[in-house]
C-alpha positions as CSV (number, residue, x, y, z in Angstrom):
1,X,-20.9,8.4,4.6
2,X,-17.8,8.3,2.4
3,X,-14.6,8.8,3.4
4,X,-11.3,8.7,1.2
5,X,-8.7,6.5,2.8
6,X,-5.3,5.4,1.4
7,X,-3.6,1.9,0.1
8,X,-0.1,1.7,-0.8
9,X,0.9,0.4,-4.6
10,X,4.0,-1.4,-4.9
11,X,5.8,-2.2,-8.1
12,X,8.6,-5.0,-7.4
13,X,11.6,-4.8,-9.7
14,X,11.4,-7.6,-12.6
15,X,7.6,-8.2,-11.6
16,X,4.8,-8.0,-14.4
17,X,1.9,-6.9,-11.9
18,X,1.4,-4.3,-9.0
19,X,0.8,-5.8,-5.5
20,X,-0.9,-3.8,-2.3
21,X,0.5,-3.8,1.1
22,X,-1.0,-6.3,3.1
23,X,0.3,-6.1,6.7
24,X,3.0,-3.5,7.9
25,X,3.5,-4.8,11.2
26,X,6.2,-7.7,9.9
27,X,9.5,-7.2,8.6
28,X,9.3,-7.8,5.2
29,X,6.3,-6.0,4.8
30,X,3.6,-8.2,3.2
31,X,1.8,-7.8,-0.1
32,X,-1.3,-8.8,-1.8
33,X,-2.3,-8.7,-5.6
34,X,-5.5,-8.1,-4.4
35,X,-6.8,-4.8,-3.7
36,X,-9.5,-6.0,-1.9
37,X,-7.0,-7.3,0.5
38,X,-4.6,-4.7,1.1
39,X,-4.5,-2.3,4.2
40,X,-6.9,0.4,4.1
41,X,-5.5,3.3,6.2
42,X,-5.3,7.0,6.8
43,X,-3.0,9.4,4.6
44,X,-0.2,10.3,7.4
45,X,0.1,5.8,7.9
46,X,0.7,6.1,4.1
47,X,3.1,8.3,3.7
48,X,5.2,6.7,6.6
49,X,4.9,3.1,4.3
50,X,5.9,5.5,1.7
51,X,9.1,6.9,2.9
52,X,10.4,3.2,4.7
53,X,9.8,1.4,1.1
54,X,11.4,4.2,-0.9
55,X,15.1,3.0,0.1
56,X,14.1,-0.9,-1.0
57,X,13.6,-2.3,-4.6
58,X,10.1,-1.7,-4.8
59,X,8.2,1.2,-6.6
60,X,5.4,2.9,-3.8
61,X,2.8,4.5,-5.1
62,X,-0.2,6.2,-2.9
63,X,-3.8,5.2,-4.0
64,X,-6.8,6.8,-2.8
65,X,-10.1,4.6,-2.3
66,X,-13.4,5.5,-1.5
67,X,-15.1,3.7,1.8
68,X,-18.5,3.7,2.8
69,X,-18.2,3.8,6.7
């Protein structure tokens, strides 16, 4: 069955390539350029990653993914 879930895009300031949120759980919050890496998880964890890196110097961005479950 497929389900869509959500990984979060960020754009750092002065950077030439997007990077995925890795782990939220640590303070700074850690990236991967990999999306196979990054954090798979459900729209409402998204939106809160979402609104705690809008005050910082990175550019969010929400990405839906397909997942075979």
């Amino acid at each position: 069955m497929n389900y869509t879930r959500f990984v979060v895009k960020v754009s750092r300031v002065g950077a030439s390539s997007a990077e995925y949120v890795r782990r939220i759980d640590r303070k700074p919050i850690q990236t991967t350029p990999e999306l196979g890496l990054a954090l798979v998880m459900g729209k409402v964890i998204a939106t809160e990653v979402l609104e705690s890196l809008g005050k910082s110097r990175w550019t969010p961005e929400m990405v839906a993914v397909r997942v075979n479950e």
